[in-house]
Backbone as JSON, one array per atom type, in Angstrom:
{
  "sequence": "XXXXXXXXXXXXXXXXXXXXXXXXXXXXXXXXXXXXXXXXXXXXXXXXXXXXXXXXXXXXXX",
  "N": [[0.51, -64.03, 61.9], [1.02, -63.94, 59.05], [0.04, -66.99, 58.76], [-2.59, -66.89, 59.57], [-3.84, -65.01, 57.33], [-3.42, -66.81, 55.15], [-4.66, -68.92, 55.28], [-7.32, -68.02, 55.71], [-7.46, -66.87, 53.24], [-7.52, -69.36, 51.96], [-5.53, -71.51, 51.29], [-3.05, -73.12, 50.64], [0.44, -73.8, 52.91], [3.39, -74.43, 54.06], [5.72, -75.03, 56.71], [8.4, -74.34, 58.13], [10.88, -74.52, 60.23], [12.96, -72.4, 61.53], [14.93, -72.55, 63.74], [15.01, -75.24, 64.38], [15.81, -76.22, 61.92], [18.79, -75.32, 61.15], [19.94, -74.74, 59.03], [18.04, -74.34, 56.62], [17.66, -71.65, 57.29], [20.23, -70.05, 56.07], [20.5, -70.55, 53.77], [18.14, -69.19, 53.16], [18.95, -67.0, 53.92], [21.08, -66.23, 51.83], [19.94, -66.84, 49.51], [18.28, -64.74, 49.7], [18.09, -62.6, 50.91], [16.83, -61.66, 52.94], [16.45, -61.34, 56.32], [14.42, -61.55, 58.35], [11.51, -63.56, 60.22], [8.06, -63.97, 59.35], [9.28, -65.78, 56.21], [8.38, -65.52, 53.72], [6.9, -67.53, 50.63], [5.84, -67.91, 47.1], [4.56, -70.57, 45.65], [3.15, -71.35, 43.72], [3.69, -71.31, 40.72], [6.02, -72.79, 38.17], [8.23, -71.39, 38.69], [9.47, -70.57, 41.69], [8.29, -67.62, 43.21], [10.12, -64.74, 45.38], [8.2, -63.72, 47.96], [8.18, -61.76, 50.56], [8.09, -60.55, 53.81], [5.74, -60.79, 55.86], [3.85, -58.53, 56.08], [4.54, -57.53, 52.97], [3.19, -59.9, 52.09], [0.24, -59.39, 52.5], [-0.31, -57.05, 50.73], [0.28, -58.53, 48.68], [-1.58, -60.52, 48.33], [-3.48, -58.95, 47.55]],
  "CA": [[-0.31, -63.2, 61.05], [1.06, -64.46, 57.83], [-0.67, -68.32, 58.92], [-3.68, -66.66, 58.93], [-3.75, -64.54, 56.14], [-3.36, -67.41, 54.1], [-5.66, -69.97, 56.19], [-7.73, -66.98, 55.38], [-7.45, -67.2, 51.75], [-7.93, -71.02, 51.56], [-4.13, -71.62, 50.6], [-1.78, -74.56, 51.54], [1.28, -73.34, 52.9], [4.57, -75.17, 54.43], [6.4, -74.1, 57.59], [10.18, -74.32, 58.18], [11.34, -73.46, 61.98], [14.75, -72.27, 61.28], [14.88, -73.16, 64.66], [14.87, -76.52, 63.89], [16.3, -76.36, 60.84], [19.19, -74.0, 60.91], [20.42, -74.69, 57.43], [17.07, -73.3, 55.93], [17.69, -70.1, 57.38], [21.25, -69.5, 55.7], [20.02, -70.72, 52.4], [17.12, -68.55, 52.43], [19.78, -65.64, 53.89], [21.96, -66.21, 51.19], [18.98, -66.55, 48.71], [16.9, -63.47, 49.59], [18.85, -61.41, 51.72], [15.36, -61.33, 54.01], [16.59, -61.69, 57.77], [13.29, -61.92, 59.66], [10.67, -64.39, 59.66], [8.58, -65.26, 58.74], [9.77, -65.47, 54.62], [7.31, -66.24, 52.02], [7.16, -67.6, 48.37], [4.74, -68.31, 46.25], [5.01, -71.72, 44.75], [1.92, -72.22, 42.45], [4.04, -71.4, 39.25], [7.27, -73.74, 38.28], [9.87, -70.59, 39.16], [9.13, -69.86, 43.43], [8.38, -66.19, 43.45], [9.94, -64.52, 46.63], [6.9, -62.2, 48.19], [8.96, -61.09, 51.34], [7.15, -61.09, 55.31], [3.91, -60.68, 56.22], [3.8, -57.05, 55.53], [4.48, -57.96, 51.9], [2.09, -61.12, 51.83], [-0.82, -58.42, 52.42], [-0.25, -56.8, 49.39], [0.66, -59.31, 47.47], [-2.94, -60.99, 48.17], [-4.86, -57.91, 47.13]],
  "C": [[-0.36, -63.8, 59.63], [0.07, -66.47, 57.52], [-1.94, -67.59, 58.29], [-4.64, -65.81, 58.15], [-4.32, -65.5, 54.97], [-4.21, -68.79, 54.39], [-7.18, -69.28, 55.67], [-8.49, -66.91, 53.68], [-7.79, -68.63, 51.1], [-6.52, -71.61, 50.62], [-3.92, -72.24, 51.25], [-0.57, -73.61, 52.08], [2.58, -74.66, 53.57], [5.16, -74.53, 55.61], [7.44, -75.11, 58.11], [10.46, -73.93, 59.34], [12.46, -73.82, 61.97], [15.56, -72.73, 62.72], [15.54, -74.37, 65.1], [15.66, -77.14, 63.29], [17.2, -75.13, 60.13], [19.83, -73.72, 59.33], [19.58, -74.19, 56.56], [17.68, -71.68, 56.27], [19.28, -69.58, 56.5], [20.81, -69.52, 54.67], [18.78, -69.74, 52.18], [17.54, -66.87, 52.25], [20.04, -65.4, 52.83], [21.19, -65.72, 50.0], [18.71, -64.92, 48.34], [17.3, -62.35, 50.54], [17.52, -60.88, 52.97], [16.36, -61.83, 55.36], [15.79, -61.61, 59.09], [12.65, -62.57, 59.35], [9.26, -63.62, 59.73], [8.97, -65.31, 56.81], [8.91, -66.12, 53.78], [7.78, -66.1, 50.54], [5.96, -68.17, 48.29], [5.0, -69.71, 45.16], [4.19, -72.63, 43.68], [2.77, -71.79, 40.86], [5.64, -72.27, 39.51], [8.18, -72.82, 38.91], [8.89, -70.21, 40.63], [9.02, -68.27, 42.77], [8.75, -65.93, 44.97], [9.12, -63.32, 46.64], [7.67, -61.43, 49.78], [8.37, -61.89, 52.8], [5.97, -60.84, 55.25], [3.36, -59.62, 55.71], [3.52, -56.97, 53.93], [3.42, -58.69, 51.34], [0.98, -60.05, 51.45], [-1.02, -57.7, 51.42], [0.01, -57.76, 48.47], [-0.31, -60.17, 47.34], [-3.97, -60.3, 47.79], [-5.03, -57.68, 45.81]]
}
């Protein structure tokens, strides 16, 4: 949902498959205390903003 949201919007995004790459997921635990995916930030200003999951994203594009 959150892909195309932002596919949607005409935005770049990045994707991480904790999966994959289980050391993302602790660091983003540890970070942001979020424990579902998928976890968004916003990285067009120098400081990341965290925006949360998908749920979040949706508001946070309106």
């Amino acid at each position: 949902m959150a892909k195309g949201q932002l596919k949607g919007q005409r935005m770049s995004f990045t994707e991480i498959n904790f999966d994959t790459d289980p050391e993302w997921r602790s660091i983003v635990v540890n970070e942001t205390g979020h424990r579902t995916v998928p976890v968004i930030f916003d990285l067009r200003e120098d400081t990341p903003i965290f925006v949360g999951g998908s749920d979040h994203l949706q508001r946070y594009l309106k």
